[in-house]
Each structure stands twice: as C-alpha cells, then as structure tokens.
Steps between C-alpha positions, in 0.01 A plus 500: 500500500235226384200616491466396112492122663183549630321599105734277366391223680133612447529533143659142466217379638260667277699441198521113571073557594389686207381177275223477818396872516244608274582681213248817643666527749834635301742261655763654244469866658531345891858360341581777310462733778710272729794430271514889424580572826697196575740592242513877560513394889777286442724785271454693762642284722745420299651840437546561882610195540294286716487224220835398405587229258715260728347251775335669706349691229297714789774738687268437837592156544840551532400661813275334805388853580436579147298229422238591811488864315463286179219292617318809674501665166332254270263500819406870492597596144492169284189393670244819445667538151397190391137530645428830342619392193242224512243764628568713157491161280122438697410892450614499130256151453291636639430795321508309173232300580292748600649679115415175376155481648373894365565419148209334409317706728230758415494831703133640484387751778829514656513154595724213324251192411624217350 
C-alpha cells in the first residue's frame, strides 16, 4: 500500500545530504538506486490502485483498519527494502575501492603489493 514512503522518504533525505557526502562514496548511485525503485514502487501502486490522485491519495486512509495494515507494511516491507538497498549502495563502494586500490598495484609471487 505504502511501502515506497519509507525509500522515498530515505532518498529525500539523501538527495537534500549529498553536497556533505563525499564524492567516493557515490552519493549519486545511493539516490539513483532509491528513486528507481520509488518510482517503479509507486507505478505499481498506482496500477492496482492503492495511490489514487484525489485527497487521500493513499486508498488505506480512507479506512482506520486499512491504515494499521498500511503502517505494518512500510514496517515489514518499506523498512528492510530500504536497508538493503543501502547495504548494496555500501557493498557496491565498497568493492570499488578495493577496484580502485589494485590498480596501481603490482602482483609478484601471488601477492598484490602496492
């Protein structure tokens, strides 16, 4: 129903943050990962239509009921969506710096020196 809130709040954040990240750090992928699947999250949405383009704009919150299922779902799907996309953004650094690190490197004997 919502669960795009939760990386769409997250990647408002980062967007409005990214002047104070360091540029090796690839602030530009962590946003372009989250607005991806904010916007595919929310077309989805859209097409069954749990977004709708009149006040309340979320179909839950027309409903007291529906907005407990609402808020349970950004809890258990929003939530661990948003922190493994930041887990992939850290992996993906990761592994460039360590990309970044090899190429000046010599490998003699098996070993990487550098």
């Amino acid at each position: 129903m919502a669960c795009f809130l939760v990386p769409a709040t997250a990647a408002v954040v980062t967007t409005a943050a990214r002047k104070h990240i360091p540029e090796r750090y690839r602030p530009h992928w962590l946003n372009s990962m989250l607005w991806g699947g904010v916007a595919m999250l929310a077309v989805e949405h859209i097409s069954h239509g749990e977004v709708v383009p009149y006040p309340p704009f979320l179909s839950a919150l027309r409903n007291p009921q529906d907005t407990a299922v609402m808020f349970k779902e950004m809890l258990t799907v929003g939530v661990p969506m948003t922190i493994a996309i930041f887990v992939l953004w850290g992996v993906m650094v990761l592994i460039t710096e360590r990309v970044r690190g090899r190429k000046g490197s010599v490998r003699t004997g098996g070993q990487w020196t550098g």
